[in-house]
Every structure is written in structure tokens, then in C-alpha cells.
Phi, psi and omega in degrees: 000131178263142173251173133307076157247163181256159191238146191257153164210130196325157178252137168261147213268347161246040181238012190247298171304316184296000208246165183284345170301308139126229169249018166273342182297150162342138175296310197239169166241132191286164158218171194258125187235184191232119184239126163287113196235144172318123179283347154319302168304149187266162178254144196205175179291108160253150188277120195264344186089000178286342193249153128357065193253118187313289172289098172256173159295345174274261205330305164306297166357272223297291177331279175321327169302302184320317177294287191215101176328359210215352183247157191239159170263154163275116204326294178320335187263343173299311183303343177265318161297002182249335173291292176335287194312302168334307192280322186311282208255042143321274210318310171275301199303334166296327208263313171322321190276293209319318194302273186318334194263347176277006204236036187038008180276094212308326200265120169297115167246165176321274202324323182281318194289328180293317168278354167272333164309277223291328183288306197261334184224018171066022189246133152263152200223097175325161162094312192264133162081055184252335169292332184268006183288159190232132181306154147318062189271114168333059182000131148284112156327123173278179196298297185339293167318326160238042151274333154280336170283008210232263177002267178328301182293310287199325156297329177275337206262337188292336196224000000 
């Protein structure tokens, strides 16, 4: 059965100015090829290895090995974990250039992939952004509040 997968290929530097991303965009761009994946296989993403990958397979390998020496993957789930990754930092770099082209800016700096972590996917990353942190301030207890919490103890302490 033929599928679609994409294959990446470099932006020529005016077709990068001509485009709505502007130079926060992405370096390369997909296009769409006509590919043959195994009829056998259900259809899903399969990974051809034509592109650019942070995560490869000997590295999840290696990773899993760290966890637990002894447990091995299934092809289909390294092929699934190798897509997730792929789509993670799709995601965050997209979502990292819109931050930055909203802040007018040409350049991806750290402060933006660090607030597309912490907003979209709840991750903090030590180190980064350490000038910008604001201490914790601790709600003051109002009285009410700690004449019952004196109550609750003073009742615990009876049993």
C-alpha cells in the first residue's frame, strides 16, 4: 500500500524571507513523497530515517538499558516512542518560534523554549531563567483559620 511520508529539505534563504515565518522558521521544510511501507504493517508513521532525529534507535536502546538492563522493546513500541519524540519537539520549537516572532523578535532564545515547556507541557528545566524567578509567597492564615487548626490539633492530641 503506498503511503505518504515526509522527507525534509533545506529553505534557500529567500524563499525563508519570502515565507510567513519569517527566520524564526524552521531551517528545513517537509514535502510530501510517495513511499511503500509494508502491507503487512497497520497504516501509521513509519520512520524512514530521511530527516533529522534528536532520538534514534541504538539511543532509546541505550536509554532503556539505563532503566532496566534486561528489558527489551518492541519494535512497534521503539517506533512509537520514536514518533512521540519527534511530535514533542515538533511542537515545542513551533510553539517556541510563534513566542519569539510574538515578542518581534528574529531570534529563538532559551526564555522562549523554556516558557513553551513550562505553559504547554508543565516542564521546568533547571538553570535557565534563574534571574527571572520570584520567591513563593506563602498566603498569610487568617485568624478563623488558625483557630481551627489549633482546635484539630488539640483534638489529636486527646487520642
Amino acid at each position: 500500500v503506498p503511503a505518504v511520508t515526509p522527507t525534509v529539505t533545506p529553505i534557500t534563504s529567500s524563499a525563508a524571507n519570502a515565507g510567513v515565518g519569517g527566520a524564526c522558521a524552521p531551517a528545513l521544510t517537509t514535502t510530501l513523497v510517495k513511499a511503500v511501507v509494508p502491507t503487512n504493517l497497520p497504516e501509521r508513521h513509519v520512520n524512514t530515517g530521511d530527516g533529522v532525529q534528536v532520538l534514534n534507535k541504538q539511543r532509546l536502546q541505550d536509554l532503556v538499558k539505563e532503566v532496566d538492563p534486561n528489558e527489551q522493546l518492541d519494535d512497534d513500541v521503539e517506533e512509537l516512542l520514536l514518533q512521540v519524540a519527534d511530535d514533542f519537539i515538533e511542537n515545542v520549537v513551533t510553539t517556541s518560534c510563534l513566542l519569539a516572532k510574538h515578542r518581534k523578535s528574529n531570534v529563538l532564545e532559551a526564555k522562549d523554549v523554556q516558557l513553551s515547556l513550562e505553559k504547554n507541557w508543565n516542564m521546568w528545566i533547571p538553570g535557565f531563567g534563574a534571574e527571572e524567578l520570584q520567591p513563593y509567597k506563602k498566603a498569610s492564615s487568617t485568624e478563623a483559620h488558625k483557630q481551627r487548626m489549633a482546635l484539630i490539633r488539640k483534638t489529636l492530641k486527646k487520642y
